[in-house]
C-alpha positions in Angstrom: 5.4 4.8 -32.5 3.0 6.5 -30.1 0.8 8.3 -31.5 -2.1 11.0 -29.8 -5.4 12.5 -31.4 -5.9 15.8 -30.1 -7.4 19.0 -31.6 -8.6 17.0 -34.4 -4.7 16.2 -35.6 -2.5 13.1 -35.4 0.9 14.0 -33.8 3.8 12.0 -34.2 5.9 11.7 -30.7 9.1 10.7 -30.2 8.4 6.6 -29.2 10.9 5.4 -31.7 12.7 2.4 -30.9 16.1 3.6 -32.5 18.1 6.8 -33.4 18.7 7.4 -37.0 22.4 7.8 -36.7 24.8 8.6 -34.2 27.6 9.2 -36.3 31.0 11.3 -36.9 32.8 13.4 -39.6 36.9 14.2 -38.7 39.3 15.9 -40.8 40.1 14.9 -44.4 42.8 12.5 -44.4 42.6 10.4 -41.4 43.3 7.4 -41.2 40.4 4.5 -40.5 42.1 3.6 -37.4 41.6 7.1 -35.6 38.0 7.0 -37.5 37.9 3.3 -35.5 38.7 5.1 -32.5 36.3 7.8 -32.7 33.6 5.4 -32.8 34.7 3.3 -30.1 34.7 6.0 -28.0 31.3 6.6 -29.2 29.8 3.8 -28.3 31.2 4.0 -25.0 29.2 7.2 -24.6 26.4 5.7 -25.9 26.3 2.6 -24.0 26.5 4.7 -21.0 23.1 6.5 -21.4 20.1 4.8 -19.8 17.9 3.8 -22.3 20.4 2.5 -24.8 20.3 -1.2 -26.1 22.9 -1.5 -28.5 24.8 0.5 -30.9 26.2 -1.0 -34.4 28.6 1.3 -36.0 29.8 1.3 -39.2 33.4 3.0 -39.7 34.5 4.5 -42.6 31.0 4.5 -44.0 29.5 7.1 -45.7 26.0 6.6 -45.6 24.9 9.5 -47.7 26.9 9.0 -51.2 27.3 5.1 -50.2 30.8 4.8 -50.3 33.8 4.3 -48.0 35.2 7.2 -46.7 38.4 6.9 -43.9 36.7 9.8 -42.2 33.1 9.0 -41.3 31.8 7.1 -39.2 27.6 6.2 -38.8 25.9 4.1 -36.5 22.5 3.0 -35.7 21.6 3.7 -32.0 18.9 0.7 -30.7 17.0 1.9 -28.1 15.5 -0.7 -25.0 12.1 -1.3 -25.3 9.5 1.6 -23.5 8.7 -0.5 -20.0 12.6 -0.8 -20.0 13.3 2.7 -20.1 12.2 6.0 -19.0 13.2 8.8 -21.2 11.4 9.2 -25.1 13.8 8.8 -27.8 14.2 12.9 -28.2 15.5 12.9 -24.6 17.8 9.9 -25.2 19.2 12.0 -28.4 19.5 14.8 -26.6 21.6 13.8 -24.2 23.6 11.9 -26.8 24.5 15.2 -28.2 25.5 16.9 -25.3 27.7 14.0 -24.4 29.2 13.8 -27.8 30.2 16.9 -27.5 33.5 16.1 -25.3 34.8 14.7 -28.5 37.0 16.9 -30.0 38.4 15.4 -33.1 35.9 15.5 -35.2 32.2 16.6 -35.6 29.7 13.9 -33.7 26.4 14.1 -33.5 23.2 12.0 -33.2 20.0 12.5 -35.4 16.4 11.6 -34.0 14.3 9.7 -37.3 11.6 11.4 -39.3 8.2 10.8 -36.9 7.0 9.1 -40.9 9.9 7.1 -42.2 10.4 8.6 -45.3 9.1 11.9 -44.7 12.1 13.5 -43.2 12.7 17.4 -43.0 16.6 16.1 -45.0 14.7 17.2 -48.5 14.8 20.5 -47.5 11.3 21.3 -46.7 8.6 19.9 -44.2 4.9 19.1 -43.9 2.3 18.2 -41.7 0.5 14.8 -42.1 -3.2 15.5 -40.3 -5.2 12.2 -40.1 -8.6 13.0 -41.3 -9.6 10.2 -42.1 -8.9 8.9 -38.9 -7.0 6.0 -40.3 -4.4 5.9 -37.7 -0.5 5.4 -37.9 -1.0 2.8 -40.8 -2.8 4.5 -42.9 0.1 7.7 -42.7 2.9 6.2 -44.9 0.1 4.8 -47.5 -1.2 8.7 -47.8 2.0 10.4 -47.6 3.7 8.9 -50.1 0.7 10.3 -52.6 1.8 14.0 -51.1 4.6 15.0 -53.5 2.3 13.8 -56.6 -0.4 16.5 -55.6 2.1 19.1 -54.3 3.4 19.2 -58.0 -0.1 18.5 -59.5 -1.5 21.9 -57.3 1.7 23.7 -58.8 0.7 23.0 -61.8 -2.2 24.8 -61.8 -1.1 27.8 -59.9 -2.4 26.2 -56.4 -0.3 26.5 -53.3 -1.1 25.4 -50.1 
């Protein structure tokens, strides 16, 4: 992950190595093999984008309630390394997006990783991680995971912020 000090904060940029998920949602009651479609035609897209190293896909996968479901489809897009390409993951994703939309059987889309792994906006709320300390990107996932304790410890005692 690259990451840059300026103002005093530690940002986050987009120098992932991978995209969260590339994946699909069609209509309820198709069969896997037009799900297994879908996602071969995704990967085709994929594949065609500079930047793109591989792309394992996982049909009829629902990664969110872990189960099987004939109608989704998820992937993992592997990006090439940064001296082999020479667009930022967010660029890559975007133009994933634009090119999934041609498909018009189902809902595609691609998904760009929290900057923190596991400190995703998904939860429903987002925060900003500012490196005081000046610990640098391995100190950030040691320190954020002790955020939710104090959010709730500050609501406790009528402390927002």
């Amino acid at each position: 992950m690259a990451l840059q000090r300026c103002a005093g904060r530690l940002h986050a940029h987009t120098g992932k190595l991978y995209l969260f998920a590339a994946g699909a949602k069609l209509s309820e009651g198709v069969s896997l093999a037009r799900t297994d479609a879908i996602t071969r035609q995704m990967i085709d897209i994929a594949h065609s984008v500079e930047g793109i190293d591989s792309v394992p896909a996982y049909v009829g996968l629902n990664a969110l309630q872990v189960v099987n479901t004939p109608n989704i489809t998820n992937s993992y897009v592997i990006l090439k390394p940064f001296g082999e390409r020479h667009r930022n993951a967010a660029q890559i994703n975007a133009e994933l997006n634009r090119r999934f939309g041609a498909i018009k059987d189902g809902f595609a889309y691609a998904l760009m990783p929290p900057p923190i792994q596991g400190l995703g906006n998904g939860s429903g709320y987002s925060l900003y991680l500012e490196d005081r300390a000046g610990l640098g990107y391995g100190g950030a996932p040691k320190r954020a995971r002790r955020i939710p304790g104090c959010s709730c410890e500050n609501a406790r005692h009528g402390l927002s912020g």
